[in-house]
Structures are given as C-alpha cells and as structure tokens.
C-alpha positions, -999 to +999 in steps of 0.1 A: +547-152-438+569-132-410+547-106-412+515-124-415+527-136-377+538-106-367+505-092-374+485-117-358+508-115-327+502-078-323+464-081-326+465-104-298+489-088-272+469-054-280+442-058-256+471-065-227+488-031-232+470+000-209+464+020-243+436-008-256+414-018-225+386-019-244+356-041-228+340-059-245+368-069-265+364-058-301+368-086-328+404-076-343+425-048-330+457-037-349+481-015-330+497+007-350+527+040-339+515+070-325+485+086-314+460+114-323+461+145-300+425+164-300+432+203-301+412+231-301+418+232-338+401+196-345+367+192-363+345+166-361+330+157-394+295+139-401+281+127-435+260+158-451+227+153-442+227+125-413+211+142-384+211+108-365+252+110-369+249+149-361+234+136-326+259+114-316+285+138-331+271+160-306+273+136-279+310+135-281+315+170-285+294+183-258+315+154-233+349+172-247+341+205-241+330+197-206+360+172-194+387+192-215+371+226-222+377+226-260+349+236-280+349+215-312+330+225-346+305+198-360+305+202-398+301+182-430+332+194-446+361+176-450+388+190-426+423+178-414+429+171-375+394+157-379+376+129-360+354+118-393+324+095-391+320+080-428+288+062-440+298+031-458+262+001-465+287-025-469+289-032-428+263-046-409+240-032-386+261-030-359+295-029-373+319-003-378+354+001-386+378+026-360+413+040-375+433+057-357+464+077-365+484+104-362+466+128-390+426+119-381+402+093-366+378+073-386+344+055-376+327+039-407+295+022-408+268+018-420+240+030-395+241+052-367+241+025-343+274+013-357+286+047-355+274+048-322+293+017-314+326+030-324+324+063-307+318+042-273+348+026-285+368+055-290+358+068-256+374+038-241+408+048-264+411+082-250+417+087-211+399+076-184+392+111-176+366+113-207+343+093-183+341+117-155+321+153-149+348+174-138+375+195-160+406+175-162+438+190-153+456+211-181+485+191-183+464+160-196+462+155-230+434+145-252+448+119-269+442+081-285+468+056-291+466+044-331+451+013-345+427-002-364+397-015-347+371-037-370+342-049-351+309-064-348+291-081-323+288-125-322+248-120-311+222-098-316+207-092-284+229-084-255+210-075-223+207-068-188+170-070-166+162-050-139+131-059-116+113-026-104+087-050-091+103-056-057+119-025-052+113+007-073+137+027-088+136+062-097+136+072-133+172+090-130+190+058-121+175+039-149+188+065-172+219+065-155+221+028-160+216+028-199+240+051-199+263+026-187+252-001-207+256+021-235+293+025-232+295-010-231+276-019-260+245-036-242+220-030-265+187-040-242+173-032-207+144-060-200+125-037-177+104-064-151+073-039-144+044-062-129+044-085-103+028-098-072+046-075-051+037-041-070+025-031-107+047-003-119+031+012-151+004+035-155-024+019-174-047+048-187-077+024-186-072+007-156-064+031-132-065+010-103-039-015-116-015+022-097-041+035-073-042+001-054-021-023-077+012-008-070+011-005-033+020-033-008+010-028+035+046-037+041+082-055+030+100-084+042+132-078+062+158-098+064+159-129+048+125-148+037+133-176+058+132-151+090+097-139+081+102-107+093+082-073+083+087-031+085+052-026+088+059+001+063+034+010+032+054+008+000+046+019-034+058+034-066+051+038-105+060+048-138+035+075-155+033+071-192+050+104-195+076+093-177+079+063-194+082+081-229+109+105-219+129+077-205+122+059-240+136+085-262+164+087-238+172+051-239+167+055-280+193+085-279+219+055-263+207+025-290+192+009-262+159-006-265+134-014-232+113-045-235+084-044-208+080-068-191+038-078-180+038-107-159+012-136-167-007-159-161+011-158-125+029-129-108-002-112-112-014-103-074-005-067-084-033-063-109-058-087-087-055-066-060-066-041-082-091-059-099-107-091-079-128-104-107-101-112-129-089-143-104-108-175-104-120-171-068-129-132-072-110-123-040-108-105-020-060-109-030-043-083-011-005-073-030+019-100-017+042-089+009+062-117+008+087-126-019+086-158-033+058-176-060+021-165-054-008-196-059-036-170-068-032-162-109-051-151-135-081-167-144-077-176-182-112-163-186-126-140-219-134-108-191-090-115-184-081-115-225-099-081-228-079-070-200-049-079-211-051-067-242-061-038-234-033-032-210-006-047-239-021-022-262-010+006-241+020-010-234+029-013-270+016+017-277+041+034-252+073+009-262+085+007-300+102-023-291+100-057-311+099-079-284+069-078-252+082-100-228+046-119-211+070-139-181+047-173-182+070-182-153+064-198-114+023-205-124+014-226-097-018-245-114-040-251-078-065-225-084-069-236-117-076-267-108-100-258-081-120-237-105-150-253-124-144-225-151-111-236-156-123-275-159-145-270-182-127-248-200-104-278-204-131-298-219-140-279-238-106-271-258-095-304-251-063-297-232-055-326-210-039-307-180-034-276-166+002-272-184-016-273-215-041-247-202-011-223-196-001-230-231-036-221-243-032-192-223+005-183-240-008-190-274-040-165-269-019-134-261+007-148-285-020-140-314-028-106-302+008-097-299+018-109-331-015-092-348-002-063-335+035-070-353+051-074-325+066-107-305+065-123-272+094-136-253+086-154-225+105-176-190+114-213-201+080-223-188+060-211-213+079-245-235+054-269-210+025-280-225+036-264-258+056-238-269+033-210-284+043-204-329+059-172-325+074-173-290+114-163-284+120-185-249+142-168-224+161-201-205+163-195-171+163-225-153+198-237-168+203-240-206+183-272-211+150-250-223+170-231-242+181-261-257+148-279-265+137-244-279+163-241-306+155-279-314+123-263-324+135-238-342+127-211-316+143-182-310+165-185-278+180-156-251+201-177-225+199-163-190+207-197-169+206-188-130+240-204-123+261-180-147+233-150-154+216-141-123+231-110-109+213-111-077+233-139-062+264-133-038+296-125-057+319-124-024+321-141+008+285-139+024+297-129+058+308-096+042+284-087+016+254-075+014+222-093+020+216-114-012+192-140-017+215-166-013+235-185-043+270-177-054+282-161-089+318-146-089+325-124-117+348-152-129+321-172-138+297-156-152+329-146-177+331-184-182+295-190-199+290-201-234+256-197-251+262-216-279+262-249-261+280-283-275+242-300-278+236-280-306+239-283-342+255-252-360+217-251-378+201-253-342+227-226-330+213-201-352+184-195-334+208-185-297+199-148-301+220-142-272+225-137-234+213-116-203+220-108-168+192-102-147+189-081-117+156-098-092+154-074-064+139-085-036+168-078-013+178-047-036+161-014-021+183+010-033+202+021-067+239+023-050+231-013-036+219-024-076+249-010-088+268-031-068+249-062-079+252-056-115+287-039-120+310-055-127+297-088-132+273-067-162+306-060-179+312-099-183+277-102-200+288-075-226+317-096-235+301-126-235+274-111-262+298-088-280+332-109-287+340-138-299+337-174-283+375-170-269+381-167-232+407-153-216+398-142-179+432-129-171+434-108-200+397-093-193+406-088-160+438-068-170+410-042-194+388-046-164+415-030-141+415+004-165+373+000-169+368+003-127+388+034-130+357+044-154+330+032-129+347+053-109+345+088-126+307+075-133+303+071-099+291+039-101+295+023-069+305-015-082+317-040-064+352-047-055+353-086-053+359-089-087+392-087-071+386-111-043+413-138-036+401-169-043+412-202-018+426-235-032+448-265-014+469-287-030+500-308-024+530-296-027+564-320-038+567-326-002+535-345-003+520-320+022+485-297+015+490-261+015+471-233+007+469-209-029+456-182-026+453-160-065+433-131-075+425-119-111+441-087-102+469-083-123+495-061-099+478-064-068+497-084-036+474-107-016+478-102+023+463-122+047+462-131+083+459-163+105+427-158+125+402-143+105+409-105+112+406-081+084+442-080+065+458-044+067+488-034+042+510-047+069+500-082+073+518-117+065+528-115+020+516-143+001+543-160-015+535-178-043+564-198-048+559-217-008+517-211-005+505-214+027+515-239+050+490-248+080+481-281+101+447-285+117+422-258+120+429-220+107+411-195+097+429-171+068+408-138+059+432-124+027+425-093+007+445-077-023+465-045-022+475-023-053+512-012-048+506+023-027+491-001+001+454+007-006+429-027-004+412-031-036+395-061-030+367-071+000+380-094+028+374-130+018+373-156+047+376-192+049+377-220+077+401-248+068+409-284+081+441-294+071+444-336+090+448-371+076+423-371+047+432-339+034+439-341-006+432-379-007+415-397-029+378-411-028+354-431-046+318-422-054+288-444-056+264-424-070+280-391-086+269-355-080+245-337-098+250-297-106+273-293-074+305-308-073+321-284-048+343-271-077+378-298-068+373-334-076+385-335-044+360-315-029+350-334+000+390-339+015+401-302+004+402-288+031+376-266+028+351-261+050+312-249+033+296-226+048+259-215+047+263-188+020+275-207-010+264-236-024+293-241-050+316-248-020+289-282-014+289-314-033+250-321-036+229-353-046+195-347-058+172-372-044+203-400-038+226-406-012+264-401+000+279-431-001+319-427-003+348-444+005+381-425+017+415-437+008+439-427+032+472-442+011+484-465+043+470-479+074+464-449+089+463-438+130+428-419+140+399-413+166+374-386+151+356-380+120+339-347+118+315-341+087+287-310+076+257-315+061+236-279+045+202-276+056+186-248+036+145-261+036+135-234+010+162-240-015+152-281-012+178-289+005+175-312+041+202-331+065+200-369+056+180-391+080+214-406+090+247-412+081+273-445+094+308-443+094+328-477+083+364-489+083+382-514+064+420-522+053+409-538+020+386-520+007+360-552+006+348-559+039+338-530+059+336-528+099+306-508+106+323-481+136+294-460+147+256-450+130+243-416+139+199-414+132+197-377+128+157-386+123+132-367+100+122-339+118+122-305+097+140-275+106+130-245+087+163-228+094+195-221+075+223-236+090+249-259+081+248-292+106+286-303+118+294-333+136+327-347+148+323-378+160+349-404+186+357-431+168+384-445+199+417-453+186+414-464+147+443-480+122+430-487+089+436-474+053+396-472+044+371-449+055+336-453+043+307-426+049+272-437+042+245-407+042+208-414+037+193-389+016+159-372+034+138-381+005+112-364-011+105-325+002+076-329+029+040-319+031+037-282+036+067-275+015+062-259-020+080-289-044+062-311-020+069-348-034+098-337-055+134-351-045+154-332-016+189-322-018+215-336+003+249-313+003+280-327+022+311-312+029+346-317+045+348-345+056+375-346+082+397-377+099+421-366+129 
C-alpha cells in the first residue's frame, strides 16, 4: 500500500519539477532515475513499412540535426541507444504510450497521430533549445529526463479559430501557427473565410466573389464607437493552390482546417460580388464597418445553386469532416420586407422568419450531408429548429450548447466569456486595442465543458472546446500572436487533460513553455504574468491591498502613483499587503530574480474610506457580472471603462442596495460610477437617490440626482460624488433606476439595457 502512495505521489508532483513542463498536461506521468542522452551514435527506429511514421521520424531528425548538429539514421532495425516508435492497435486514436530511460525512448501507438502526439511530447522532455532555429552551444546536452508518460486526450476536438475576414493573413503565418498548435496538441484550426467585410477563397466559378468580393474602399480605425476610417482600399485572398499546399502542410502536423462559409448573414462579401443573390438586388457595397450587416442572403433557389456550388469547391479543396456554414447575427428585416420571402413562408408553412433561417440551415444541411460530410454551425442555427445532422458551436454562453446535447446534438463549447481570444487579457490602458471585454489567461484556464446541467448520457455529445481569434482590431500576425498565445495554451489543456485544475501548477509548466514561444519567436503576451489586485481586512480590522501573480519566482514591485514600477521600486510583502487610506493609485509589475520585468504594468485606482469591505444587501441580484468579490461594490475598487468583470451589472432591473457601515457612522459625501457603454447595451440609470437610516427600517431620503434619458453614444464611465452635509447613521441605502429598454435607433432596440455600478464610496 506504501508504494501504491508513493507512486501516486510521484505522478502528481511530476509536472511541478522543471524536467516535466509538459502542456497540456498528459493524463499520468511517472518519474522515473535518469535520463537518455541522444549521441551521434543513436538511431531512430520506425515500424517496417510505415511511411506515415517515417515522416514524422523525419520530422524529429531533421529538427536534431539542425539545433544539435547530429545527423541521426532512420531505420527499421532494431538498435540500442534508439528512440523507437512501436505500432501497438490496442491504443486509441490518439493515444500513445512515452518511456523513457536510460538505454532508449519508446512512443507506442497505434496510428501516426498518436505517434505524432508523443513525439510533441518528447520535444517538450528535451531542452528548450529543441524549439529554436539556431545551433545550440556544444556544452548542452541532448538529453530527456526518464518516465513513463501514458496519454490520451478527454475530447476529441480541440481547436482554435482564426478570422481572416477582417484582417488577412498571409499564408506563412498560418503555417507558422499550426505549427504551434501542433506542439501543443490542437488538433483543428476553424479557418473563418467569408464575411461581410471580405470573402477570402477563390471560387473557380464565381470569380467575382475575389475580383470584387474580397475588397473593401476602406477600414475602421480606432474603436467602432469613434467611427473613424483610413480611406485605404483593402483586400486579400486565398488561391486554391494556395489553399491546397497549406492543406497538406497542416495534414503533415495532424491538424485539420474546417472552412468556414458564412450564411445566411455575413454574406455582403459575396453580394457585393453578386447583387442578385440579395432580396433587394442591390446595388450592397463590402461593409466597411465591423459589426452585424441587415442585408443577407435571399433564401431563394438562384442562392441554393450558388451555394452549392461554392461548398462543392470548398469541399472539394478541404478533406475535412466538418463545413462550418456560421448561421450566426441574421438580422431577419429584409426578409421580412421581401414578398419572396413571405410567400415563401406560406408556402412551407414556417410561421416566422426564425423558422425560415432553419429552412434555410436544413437545405444546405442536405447537400452537405449528401456529400458525406457535416455542418457545424453558431448557436443560432438551434432557433426555429435545429437542422438533423448539425454539430452546434455555443457561443453565446453554454446554454445552446446545453439545449443542443438535450437533443442529442453534437456540441463544441466556445462561450465568449471564457473562449473568445479577442478580448483584453491585461489592463486596457496598456494593451493593445481590443474590442473591449476582459479574459485573463486565468480564466479561460478555469472553464469546464462538461457542465453540471448535464447528464453523463447528454455529456457524450460535448465534443469539445475552442478559442476563437475575431479580428477586427487584429491587422497584423505579431499582434494575433499576442491575442492567442498564451491564453491558446489554456484551450489545449482544457481539451487535452483531464477535468482537474490546478492554475498554479500550469502556470509553473507555463513558465518553461514561454521560454519555447520564445525560440519560436512567437511574440505572446506577457500578462499572463500580470499581478492581479484584491483588498481585504486584515486582523486589525483595516482593508489593505494583495497583490499575487501566477508567476511562480517572480517579485511584484509597485509604486504609489501610477508610474511604471522599475526593479527598484517599493517590494510587495506578502505577509503586511498594502496598507493605504483614501485615494491611491498602485501600478505593480513582476520581476524574475536578475531584475528583468516579465509581466505588463497593471494599474488600478482605489478608494480605501468608511464603506470599504462592509457588508450590503441586494434587492434584486446580479446577473452574469458580479464584479468578481461578493463585496464588489465596497472593495475598493474602482471600474474602469475597459473591463466589465470589474462591474456588478443588472439586466433590465435596478440597483437598489443598502450599506451596512457596522456603527453609526460620521460622513458628508458619497461618490458612486455608473458604465455607459451604448453598443454593448449598457446605459446610466435615469436616476439614482441616496437614503440614510440607523435601523435599517425607515429610511430618510438625503438627496435624488435625475440624470434624465438622454443617450450618449460614448464610452465612458459616469462618476459622481455627491455632499451629503454632515451625516451619522449606520445605513446607507442607494436606489438606481435602470434606463429601461435599449432606445429606438439602437440595434436590440426594445430589449432590456444594462445598468453596471461600481464603488460605491462614503467619506
């Protein structure tokens, strides 16, 4: 029984040791004494006749003699000193077994896929060097730490999307980028082609679809909400030659490319290119703005023949199972402005235009499927009824995800608040231009596909996860890199390992894995490092500041009035936080031990007065954002305009809280913020009134503010510190009228408004 423990203990603290940062995590890992030390004299041996195993053989090989100079002999003879790949049908698909000891290295499996997948393994064994393009210094041996590796992944699709719709991206960073997915055992690139903004694929048939299709007068700059434009022609495809070389590339790396062909909206790309397949017949011009187009495909016979046409190409050109068709963001105006469309309706008897897009869904869902092929499509294409042989791709949460397995549909869980990879992952006011949203690396680690809603039968049918890459404010490929890496390494876990979550212990592998990016000169992002800001109270009673980072060595520095932290700036002590009273500003940043910032500057505003850290009450509780404290309205805290995660939001409902300041407490001002963010639904309240009381029963009304219902298209986030006069009581209401529903004009005109509140501060 000893040993049985032992054992187990072993596997576990393997991955924290620097000889095992292996990412994603492989299922059970036994570490064992010694290492093998590659020498000039060392084989590698393939099963006789296996040319697929000869490739990848060769793949390893060729990276050894370049990074180490040693030029080893592929054979199918048994040898000592060998690095043997053994062919076993008993393992799965993509399983395979990785021994490692003194005398030789073993992969077994039983396809080339698993072999493939436990050669990227042993990569990440041998030194970091292995994953660079320049000869390694002599005195560095070529050498792997022993164990026993057994492995397979928990789902069967593991993916990352990149839009080339927005912004278009050269065939040699695409090929750079499965080569990075490779090594981390993402096994699909969902490759957005077509949208309103540009079509990206050549179309032998329809040639116009890339003469006209795939050019645009000009971009947005800025933000959408500034309106703003380069005056610049942009443009850019894929010819089908192209597209096949990348194809056998991406095969060479077990990485299969789903296309992507938007429809029945994203589509001003081809009605540019060809009017009479709209229901008005144009003239459409290629969007120049980002955002959700009304004009869409009319669902007309002349559009079917189009479409299959252009699908047969597509499939002709793409071995893949899956053809993803979108079915996303379809507004249904034109459709209900056509007379086609209405009597179309009629005459299929479909009682809305939601069923009309699942008429639509189901028509190209029989020509794929004749074909032998499937469609995945957004979580839309579930309204109005979900097509027989569609897999749904859940994007807007988990919820269509959910309803989808309840039906015994194939599932791929992509939810926007854990999976979408063009949202902020650092502090807005020192990143790049995002679309807005925040997604630290941390949390994306945190998702689960396999929800609790589920039954283990309904579970089944979670095929697995991706992180997608929307690029409107992404123009080049060092700039997608950053978005996808290394929050892209968190999706590879999430697919590949088992349900277990351990962030510190990923982030300790993670540490090792940058060092990777590094020598692949992929230019990633460094907040994964970021120091993250909490307050708390310490046994004095009294909030202070924590400040922690997932870094594992790294000190936190930080300064006292927002100026970028050098290596000589204030030490974070751990054991005393940070102690502060009133208003500071703290901009921290982490430092490995030779004084070098690995991390980005994060900065954050923070009130500390009486209502810090106390207790409130709730009438009506938030939905979605809860400002990640239960206290997150007295933290401390202050939100700012660039993450929503920081807000406590009510959809449609008001604020109405009450404050418990322990004791009958001396004050004179209350300062609160409200967001306003129009385009992401989100508007000041119409008012808000500030009440007292010392039993918590009857309330003294103190002062009403009518902040009225004009709109403001603007970003900003709306503070207010109001004079009370002298106050003593232990109560504090806040009452906040929600805006109510989004205005006329606005695109989810009707539909509830947002009201996000933050700090709420009594001096």
């Amino acid at each position: 029984m000893k040993k049985i423990i032992f054992l187990i203990l072993i596997t576990l603290n393997a991955f924290s040791q620097n000889n095992y940062n292996i990412i994603p995590k492989p299922q059970k890992l036994v570490a064992a004494k010694g290492q093998f030390k590659v020498i000039n004299t060392t084989s590698v041996v393939i099963p006789a006749g296996n040319e697929e195993v000869r490739k990848i053989a060769e793949q390893l090989t060729t990276k050894i003699k370049g990074i180490w100079g040693l030029d080893l002999e592929v054979s199918e003879s048994l040898k000592p000193n060998a690095i043997r790949f053994i062919d076993n049908p008993a393992y799965s698909e993509e399983a395979y077994e990785l021994k490692v000891s003194p005398q030789n290295i073993e992969i077994t499996a039983a396809t080339p896929k698993g072999h493939f997948y436990g050669y990227q393994t042993l990569l990440q064994l041998f030194p970091v060097e292995i994953f660079g393009s320049s000869r390694v210094n002599s005195k560095i041996a070529l050498v792997a730490p022993a164990c026993t590796i057994v492995d397979e992944p928990r789902f069967s699709y593991r993916g990352v999307m990149l839009d080339v719709s927005r912004h278009f991206f050269p065939v040699e960073f695409i090929k750079k980028l499965i080569d990075n997915l490779a090594v981390n055992k993402i096994n699909t690139l969902h490759w957005h082609l077509t949208d309103d903004q540009g079509w990206r694929i050549e179309i032998k048939k329809y040639p116009k679809l890339t003469e006209i299709g795939s050019i645009r007068k000009e971009s947005m700059v800025g933000h959408y909400r500034e309106q703003k434009f380069d005056g610049k022609p942009y443009g850019g495809f894929y010819t089908q030659d192209q597209i096949r070389d990348l194809l056998n590339y991406a095969q060479s790396k077990y990485v299969t490319v789903v296309p992507e062909i938007e429809m029945p909206g994203h589509a001003m790309g081809a009605l540019t290119a060809y009017p009479e397949l709209g229901c008005t017949g144009g003239p459409y011009e290629v969007r120049t703005k980002w955002g959700v187009e009304e004009n869409v495909y009319c669902p007309s016979e002349k559009t079917f023949a189009f479409l299959e046409d252009v699908l047969t190409e597509v499939m002709d050109l793409f071995p893949s199972k899956y053809i993803h068709i979108g079915g996303d963001e379809c507004p249904k105006d034109s459709w209900k402005a056509s007379a086609f469309c209405q009597d179309l309706m009629k005459k299929e008897g479909l009682k809305d235009e939601h069923e009309l897009q699942s008429y639509f869904i189901r028509r190209i869902d029989k020509f794929v499927t004749s074909k032998g092929r499937r469609i995945i499509g957004w979580d839309e294409i579930l309204e109005g009824g979900l097509s027989p042989n569609a897999t749904v791709m859940s994007w807007r949460g988990i919820e269509g995800g959910i309803e989808a397995a309840k039906q015994m549909h194939d599932v791929i869980m992509t939810p926007t608040s854990y999976m979408y990879l063009d949202y902020y992952q650092g502090n807005p006011s020192k990143e790049p231009l995002a679309i807005g949203g925040f997604l630290n690396l941390e949390k994306t680690y945190s998702f689960e596909p396999q929800v609790a809603e589920l039954s283990p039968d309904q579970a089944k049918y979670i095929l697995g996860v991706q992180g997608n890459l929307w690029t409107e404010y992404v123009k080049t490929p060092q700039h997608a890199e950053y978005m996808l890496f290394p929050r892209a390494l968190a999706v590879a876990e999430i697919g590949w390992s088992d349900k277990t979550k351990d962030f510190k212990n990923f982030s300790g592998r993670l540490d090792t894995h940058l060092k990777r990016l590094d020598l692949m000169a992929v230019n990633y992002s460094k907040s994964a490092n970021n120091v993250s800001f909490s307050t708390e109270l310490n046994p004095q009673k009294r909030t202070v500041i924590k400040l922690s980072t997932a870094h594992p060595t790294g000190q936190i520095r930080y300064t006292l009035d927002g100026s970028s932290p050098l290596s000589t700036s204030l030490l974070y002590d751990a054991a005393s936080k940070v102690k502060i009273l009133g208003d500071n500003t703290l901009s921290a940043a982490v430092f490995d031990q030779n004084g070098k910032k690995i991390s980005g500057d994060n900065v954050q505003t923070f009130v500390i007065g009486n209502s810090s850290r106390k207790n409130y009450t709730l009438e009506n509780q938030p939905k979605r954002y809860t400002g990640n404290d239960p206290l997150a309205l007295t933290d401390g805290i202050k939100g700012n305009e660039g993450s929503k995660d920081q807000w406590v939001g009510f959809e449609g409902k008001n604020l109405s809280t009450v404050i418990d300041l322990g004791t009958k407490t001396l004050f004179s001002r209350l300062g609160i913020a409200f967001l306003s963010d129009y385009h992401d639904w989100v508007l000041p309240p119409k008012n808000f009134e500030i009440l007292v009381s010392n039993d918590n029963k009857s309330f003294e009304s103190l002062k009403k503010i009518d902040l009225g219902t004009a709109v403001k298209t603007s970003k900003a986030v709306r503070h207010f510190n109001v004079d009370l006069g002298k106050q003593n009581y232990r109560y504090v209401k806040v009452i906040a009228e929600n805006f109510g529903p989004l205005p006329t004009g606005h695109y989810g005109a009707g539909k509830p408004s947002w009201l996000m509140v933050d700090e709420i501060e009594i001096k």
